[in-house]
N, C-alpha and C positions, 0 to 999 in steps of 0.2 A: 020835178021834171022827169019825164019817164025816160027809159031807152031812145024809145024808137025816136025820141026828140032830141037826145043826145048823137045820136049815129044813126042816121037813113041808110038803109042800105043802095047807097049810092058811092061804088066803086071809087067817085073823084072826090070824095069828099076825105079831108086829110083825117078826120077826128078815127073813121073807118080803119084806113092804115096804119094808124099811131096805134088803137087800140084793138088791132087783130090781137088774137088768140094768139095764134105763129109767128113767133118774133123774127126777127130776121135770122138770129143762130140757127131757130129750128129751121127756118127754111132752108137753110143752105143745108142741113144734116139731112131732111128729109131727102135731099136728090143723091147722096151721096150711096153709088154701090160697093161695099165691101167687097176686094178682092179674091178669089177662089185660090186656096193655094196649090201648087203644082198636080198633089195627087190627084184633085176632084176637076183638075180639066178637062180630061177626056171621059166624064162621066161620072157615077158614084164611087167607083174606087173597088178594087177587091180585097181581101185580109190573106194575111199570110203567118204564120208563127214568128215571133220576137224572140230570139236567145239574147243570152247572154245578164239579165238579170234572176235576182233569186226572190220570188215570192211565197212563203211560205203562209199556209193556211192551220186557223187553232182548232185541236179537236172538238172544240167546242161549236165553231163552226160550222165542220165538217158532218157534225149531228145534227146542227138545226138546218143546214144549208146544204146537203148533200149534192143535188144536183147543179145548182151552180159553184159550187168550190172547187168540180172538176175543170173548170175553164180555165183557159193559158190567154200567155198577152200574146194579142196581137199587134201585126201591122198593117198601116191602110196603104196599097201601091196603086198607082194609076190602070186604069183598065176594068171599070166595071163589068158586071155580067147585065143583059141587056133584062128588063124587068117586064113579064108577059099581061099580067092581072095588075089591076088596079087594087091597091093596100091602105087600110083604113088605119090611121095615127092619130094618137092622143095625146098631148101635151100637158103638162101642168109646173104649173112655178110655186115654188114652196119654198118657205121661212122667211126671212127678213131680204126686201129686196136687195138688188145690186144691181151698179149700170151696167148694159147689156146685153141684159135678158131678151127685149123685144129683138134684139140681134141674133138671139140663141133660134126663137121659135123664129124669125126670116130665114136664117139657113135652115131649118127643118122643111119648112116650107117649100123653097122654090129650088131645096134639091129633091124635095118628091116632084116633084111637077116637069122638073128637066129629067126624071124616072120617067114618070107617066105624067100625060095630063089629066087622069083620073083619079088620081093620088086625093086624098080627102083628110085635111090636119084638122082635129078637134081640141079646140081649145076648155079645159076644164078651168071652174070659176072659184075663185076664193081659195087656192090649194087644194091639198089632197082632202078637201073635205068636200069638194065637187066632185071627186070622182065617188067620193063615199053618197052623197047624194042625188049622185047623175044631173049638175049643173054641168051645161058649156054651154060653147056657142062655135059656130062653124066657123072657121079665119078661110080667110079670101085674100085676094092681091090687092083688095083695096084697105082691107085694116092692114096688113103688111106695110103697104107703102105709107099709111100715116104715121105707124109708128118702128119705122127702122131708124137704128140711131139712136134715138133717145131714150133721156132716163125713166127709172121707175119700174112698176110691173104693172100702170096699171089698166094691159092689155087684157089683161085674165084678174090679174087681181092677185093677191098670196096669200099664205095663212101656216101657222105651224101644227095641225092636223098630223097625226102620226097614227099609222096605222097598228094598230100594237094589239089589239086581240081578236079571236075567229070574228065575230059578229061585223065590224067594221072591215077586215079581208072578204068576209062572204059577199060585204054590199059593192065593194068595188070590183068582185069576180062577174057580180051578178049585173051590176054597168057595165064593163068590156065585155060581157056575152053580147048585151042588149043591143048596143052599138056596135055591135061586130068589129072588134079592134083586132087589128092584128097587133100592133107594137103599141108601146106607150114611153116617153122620152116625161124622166124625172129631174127639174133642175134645182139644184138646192146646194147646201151644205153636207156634212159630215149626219145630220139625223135623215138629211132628206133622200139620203144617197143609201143610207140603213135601209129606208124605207123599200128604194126601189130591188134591191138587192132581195127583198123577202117577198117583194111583188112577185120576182122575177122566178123564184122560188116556187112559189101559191098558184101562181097561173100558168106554167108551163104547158097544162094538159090541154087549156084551152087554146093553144096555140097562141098567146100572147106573148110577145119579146117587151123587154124591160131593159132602157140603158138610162143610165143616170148622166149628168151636166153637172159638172165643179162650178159651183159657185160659192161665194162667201167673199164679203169685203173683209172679212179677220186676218184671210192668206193663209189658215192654218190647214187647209184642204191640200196637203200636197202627198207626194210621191215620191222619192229623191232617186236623180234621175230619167224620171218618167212624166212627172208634174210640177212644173216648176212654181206655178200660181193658178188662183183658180180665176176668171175671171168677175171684174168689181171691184176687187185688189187696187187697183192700179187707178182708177177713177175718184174711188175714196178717198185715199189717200192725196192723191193730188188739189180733192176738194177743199181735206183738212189742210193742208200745206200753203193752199193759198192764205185759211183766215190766219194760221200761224205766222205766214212771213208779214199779209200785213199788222200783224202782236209785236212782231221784230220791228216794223219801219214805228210802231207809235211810242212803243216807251223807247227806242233810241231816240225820237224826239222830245216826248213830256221829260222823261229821265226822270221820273216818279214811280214806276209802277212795277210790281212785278205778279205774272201773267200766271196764273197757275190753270193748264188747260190738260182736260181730261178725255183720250181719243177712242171712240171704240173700238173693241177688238177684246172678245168674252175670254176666251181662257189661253191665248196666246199675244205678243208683244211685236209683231210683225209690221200690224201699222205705224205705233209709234217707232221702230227702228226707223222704215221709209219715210214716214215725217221727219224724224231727227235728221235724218239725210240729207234731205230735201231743204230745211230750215236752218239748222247748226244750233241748236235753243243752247239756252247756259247749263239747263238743267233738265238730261232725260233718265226716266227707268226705266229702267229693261226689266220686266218681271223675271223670266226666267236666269238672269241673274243674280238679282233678288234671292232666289231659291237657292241656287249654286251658292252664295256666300252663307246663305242663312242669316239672314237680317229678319230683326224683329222690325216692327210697326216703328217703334222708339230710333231706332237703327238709320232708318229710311228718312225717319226727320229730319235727326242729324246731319244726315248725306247732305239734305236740302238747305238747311239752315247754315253749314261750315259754309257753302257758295253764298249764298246771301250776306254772311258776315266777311266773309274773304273782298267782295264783290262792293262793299259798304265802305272797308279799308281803304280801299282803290278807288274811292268819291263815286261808285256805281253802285246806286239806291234802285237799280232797277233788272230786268229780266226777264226770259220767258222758261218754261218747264213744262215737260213734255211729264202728263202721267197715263200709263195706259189703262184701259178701265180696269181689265181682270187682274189688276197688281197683288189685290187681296188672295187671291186662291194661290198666288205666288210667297206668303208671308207665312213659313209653315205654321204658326201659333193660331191667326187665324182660318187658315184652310183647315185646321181640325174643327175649330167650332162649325165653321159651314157646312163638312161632312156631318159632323154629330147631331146639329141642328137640324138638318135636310131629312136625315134618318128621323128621330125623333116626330118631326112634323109630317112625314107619310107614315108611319107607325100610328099617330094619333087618328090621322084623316083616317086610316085604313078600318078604325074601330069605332070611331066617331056614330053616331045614332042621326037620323033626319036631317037637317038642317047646321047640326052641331060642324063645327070646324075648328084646325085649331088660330085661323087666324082672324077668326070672331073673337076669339079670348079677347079680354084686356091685358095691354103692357105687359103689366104686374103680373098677370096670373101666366102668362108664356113662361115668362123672366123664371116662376116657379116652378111650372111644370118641368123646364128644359132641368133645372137644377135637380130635379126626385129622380130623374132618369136615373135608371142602372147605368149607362153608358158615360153618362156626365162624371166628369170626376173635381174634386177639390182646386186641381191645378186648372181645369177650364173656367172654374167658377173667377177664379183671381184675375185670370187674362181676361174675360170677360166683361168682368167688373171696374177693371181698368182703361176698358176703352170709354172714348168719348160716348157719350147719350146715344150722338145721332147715328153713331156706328154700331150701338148695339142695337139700336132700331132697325138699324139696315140690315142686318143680319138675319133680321127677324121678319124680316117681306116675304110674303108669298113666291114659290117657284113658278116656274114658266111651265105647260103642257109637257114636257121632256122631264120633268124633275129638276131642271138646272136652276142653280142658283143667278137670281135677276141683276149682276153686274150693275147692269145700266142704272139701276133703280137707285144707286145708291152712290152720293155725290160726295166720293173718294175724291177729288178734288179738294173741296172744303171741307172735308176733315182734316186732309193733311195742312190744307192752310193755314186752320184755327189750332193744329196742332203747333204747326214752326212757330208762328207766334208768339204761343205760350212759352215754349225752347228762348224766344228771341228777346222774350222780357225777362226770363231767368238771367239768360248772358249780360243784356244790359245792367242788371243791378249789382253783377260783379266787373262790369266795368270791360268790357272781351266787346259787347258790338256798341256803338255808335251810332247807328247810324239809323235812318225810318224805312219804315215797312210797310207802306201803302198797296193793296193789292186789289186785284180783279182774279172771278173766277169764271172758266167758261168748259162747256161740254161740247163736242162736237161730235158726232154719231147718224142723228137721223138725217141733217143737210146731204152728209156724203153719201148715204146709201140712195139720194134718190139725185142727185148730180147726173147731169150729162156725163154720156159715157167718154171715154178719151179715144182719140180713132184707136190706140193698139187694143182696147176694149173691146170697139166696135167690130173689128177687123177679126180680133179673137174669138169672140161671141158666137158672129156670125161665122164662123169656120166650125166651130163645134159644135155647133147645128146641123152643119154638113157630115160632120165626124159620124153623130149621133145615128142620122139618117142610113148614112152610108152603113152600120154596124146592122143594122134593124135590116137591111136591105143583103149583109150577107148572112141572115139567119140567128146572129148572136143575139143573147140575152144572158143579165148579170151583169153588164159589163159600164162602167164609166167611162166615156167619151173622152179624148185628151188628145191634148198636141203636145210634141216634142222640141224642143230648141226652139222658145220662143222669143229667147233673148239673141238669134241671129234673126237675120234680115226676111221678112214671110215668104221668099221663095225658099227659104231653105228650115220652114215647119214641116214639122213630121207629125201626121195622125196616129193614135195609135187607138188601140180598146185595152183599159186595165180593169183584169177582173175585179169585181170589186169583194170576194171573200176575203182575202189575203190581207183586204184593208181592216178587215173587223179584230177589235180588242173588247174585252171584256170589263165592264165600267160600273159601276155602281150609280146606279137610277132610283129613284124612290124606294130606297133601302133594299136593292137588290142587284145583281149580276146582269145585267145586259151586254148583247151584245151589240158594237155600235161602232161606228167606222173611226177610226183615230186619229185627234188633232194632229197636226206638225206644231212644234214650239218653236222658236227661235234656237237654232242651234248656235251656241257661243263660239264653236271652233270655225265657223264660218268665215269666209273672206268681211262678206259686208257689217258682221258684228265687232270684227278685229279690227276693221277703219274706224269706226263709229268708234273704240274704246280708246284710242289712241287719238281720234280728232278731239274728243268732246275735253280734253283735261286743257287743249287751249279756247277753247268755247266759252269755258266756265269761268276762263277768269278774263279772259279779253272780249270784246265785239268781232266775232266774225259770222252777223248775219246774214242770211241767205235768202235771199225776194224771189221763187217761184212763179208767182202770177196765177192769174185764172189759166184756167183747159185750152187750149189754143187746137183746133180742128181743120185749120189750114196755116201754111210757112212753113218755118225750117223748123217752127219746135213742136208741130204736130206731131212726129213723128216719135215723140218721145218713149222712154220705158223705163221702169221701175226700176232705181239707184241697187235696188238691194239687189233686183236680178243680175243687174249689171255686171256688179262688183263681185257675184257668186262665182257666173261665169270665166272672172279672171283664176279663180282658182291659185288668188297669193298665197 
């Protein structure tokens, strides 16, 4: 039976309705306008100097970035200047999505357009690798309006494309010449926001302005002080939260199972804190305490298995466990082999002949090479050799475009499973646990990056779109787009422009120094990490689960915001 047999395109006919495309959620998100916050009412806004924090820039910086490193923060106050000539904008979305982004490019959009109505957004295709090959396409009010609100990016599309030597800068000089751009608005991460920072750099002469958009569902893009969250943050997290809470309502009723679930977030613990929060699990890590204790892999078992046998005691055969992906780069014994490894494996690529790679090798002959290295020593070989199979495998994945090691790729969940296990049938033969160990493992990562955004998302997004515009519009470039207190109520957000040099640290990338804009970690001395260490020791041994729910877009729990900002803001 074909389509057209299954559904005529006849408006009365129900099968049509049922199987629109536009579910009824989306239809209600597509009418919804996000709110302008105070500074962009009476216009785009004008900038003014920010005292009172301290941003220092590295000389390192200061050498490759001269020109932008002299930028201060600003502030955006109400009162634009009125805007004479019509100005050509370029947009691009870059790295791994987060919900929204199409809210970022609406506010870039229709605050050019209440500028001028000649105002012209180009939207660049597949990432910064559209700009590198002069893909876009022109955004109008009618792709605006189909996709404001919702998730994904895949308005333009993304990609982790990095612009990293002369040849690929020349081609995206020689696209914003072509198109006569005057600004161009970069939304990313901590590499994507490197990027615009060297744009802004490269193309100053052609009069092109460069601001970058915090994005990242990790949350580790922040500023203290100045950026609280980047937006994504807040939508992911709630995504993950929902399938956790219902992990929490099924083994409190099988009362079989325990849950071992693995969250994304690369080299920071941010989401699983706001999951833990959000859910109450028996059992969460915090990487970066992890580090602070200095816990081996062995360590971390234990941690898992003393609650499971505690929890067996107490006739409770069951659980949930929060693991964040990037735990490993938190377990020093391992984070050396990953640096050593990483090095090693762009060393080899770098010398490598035609075709040759080092990750064509077989197993075995990696396994060897890593071992002749100068750099390998005796004591890596033992921790090495002591890990599970599939963890030494993992270790041995290919990196991502950036040089970073592939987190995701590597199902740190069930290693740790099959590790407590093995911990769990030692105990039992000395007679210490009792009790069964039936389990389920689950990942959750790519659901939430492409989840409905949550309105403070939406709202957020779409503000610093406006932010971005507005910066572009009083002649700045270098700079990152940001709001102020956005854990008070949106009349009392505050725009600001943070230059982004001051953000740069120097990191080691495919065996070398780069420079690159620097994670936030979970800070331990924080309000919302000192709740979380003090709730979870009754978590762990009694049921005090926590049901979240799906994304709610209208009622009283629309309005919601991130436990962790919350709890920052009380400042205990």
């Amino acid at each position: 039976m074909t389509d057209k047999n299954i559904a005529p395109q006849n408006p009365q006919n129900p099968i049509v309705s049922l199987l629109c495309n536009d579910s009824p959620v989306r239809l209600e998100r597509m009418v919804y306008q996000p709110p302008l916050i105070p500074a962009f009412r009476e216009g785009s806004g004008s900038i003014r100097s920010l005292d009172g924090f301290s941003l220092e820039v590295l000389k390192a910086t200061r050498e490759q970035l001269p020109f932008v490193s002299e930028n201060r923060l600003v502030d955006i106050i109400p009162g634009g200047v009125r805007q004479e000539q019509s100005r050509r904008i370029g947009i691009v979305l870059s790295g791994g999505p987060a919900p929204g982004g199409h809210n970022v490019i609406a506010g870039v959009f229709e605050a050019a357009k209440r500028a001028h109505p000649d105002n012209a957004i180009i939207g660049f295709l597949a990432g910064p690798k559209g700009i590198i090959t002069k893909k876009y396409k022109d955004i109008d009010a009618a792709i605006i309006s189909e996709y404001k609100n919702s998730g994904g990016f895949h308005m333009l599309g993304t990609g982790r494309d990095k612009i990293d030597n002369t040849d690929k800068m020349a081609k995206c000089r020689q696209t914003c010449a072509d198109l006569q751009l005057d600004g161009l608005v970069v939304v990313g991460g901590d590499d994507s926001n490197t990027n615009a920072a060297f744009l802004a750099e490269d193309m100053r002469d052609l009069g092109v302005q460069v601001i970058g958009v915090p994005k990242t569902i990790d949350g580790d893009l922040q500023v203290p002080g100045l950026l609280q969250v980047p937006f994504g943050y807040h939508s992911a997290c709630m995504s993950f939260a929902t399938e956790v809470g219902n992990l929490n309502s099924d083994c409190k009723s099988d009362l079989k199972y325990w849950h071992f679930n693995r969250l994304m977030g690369r080299s920071a613990s941010h989401i699983a804190l706001e999951v833990a929060l959000q859910t109450h699990p028996n059992v969460i890590l915090i990487g970066e305490e992890i580090e602070d204790k200095e816990l081996t892999i062995h360590n971390v078992v234990r941690l898992i298995a003393d609650v499971v046998v505690e929890r067996a005691r107490r006739g409770m055969n069951y659980g949930t466990i929060l693991i964040p992906e990037g735990i490993l780069e938190f377990i020093h014994e391992i984070n050396v082999l990953i640096i050593k490894i990483s090095y090693i494996i762009a060393s080899y690529d770098k010398e490598a002949v035609g075709e040759e790679s080092f990750h064509k090798l077989p197993f075995e002959d990696q396994v060897q090479l890593i071992d002749n290295h100068d750099i390998w020593r005796d004591y890596d070989s033992r921790v090495f050799l002591g890990l599970p199979t599939e963890l030494q495998r993992g270790l041995l994945l290919p990196r991502d475009s950036h040089g970073n090691f592939q987190y995701a790729q590597v199902r740190t969940e069930r290693i740790l499973l099959d590790m407590v296990a093995t911990y769990l049938r030692k105990q039992r033969g000395k007679g210490i646990y009792k009790g069964t160990f039936k389990h389920q493992n689950h990942y959750y990562g790519y659901d939430g990056r492409g989840t409905f955004p949550t309105k403070f998302d939406c709202d957020y997004g779409y503000n610093l779109g406006v932010t971005a515009f507005t910066l572009l519009a009083n002649g700045c470039t270098g700079y990152m787009a940001a709001i102020k207190d956005v854990h008070k109520p949106l009349e009392q957000w505050r725009p600001i422009g943070i230059p982004l040099a001051p953000l740069m640290h120097l990191e080691e990338r495919r065996g070398r120094l780069e420079l690159v804009i620097a994670k936030q970690k979970v800070d331990l001395d924080s309000p919302a990490f000192k709740v979380l260490a003090q709730e979870r020791i009754k978590w762990a041994q009694e049921d005090h689960y926590r049901f979240p729910g799906p994304i709610q877009f209208s009622g009283p729990c629309a309005d919601a915001k991130p436990i962790t900002l919350q709890l920052n803001a009380l400042g205990l």
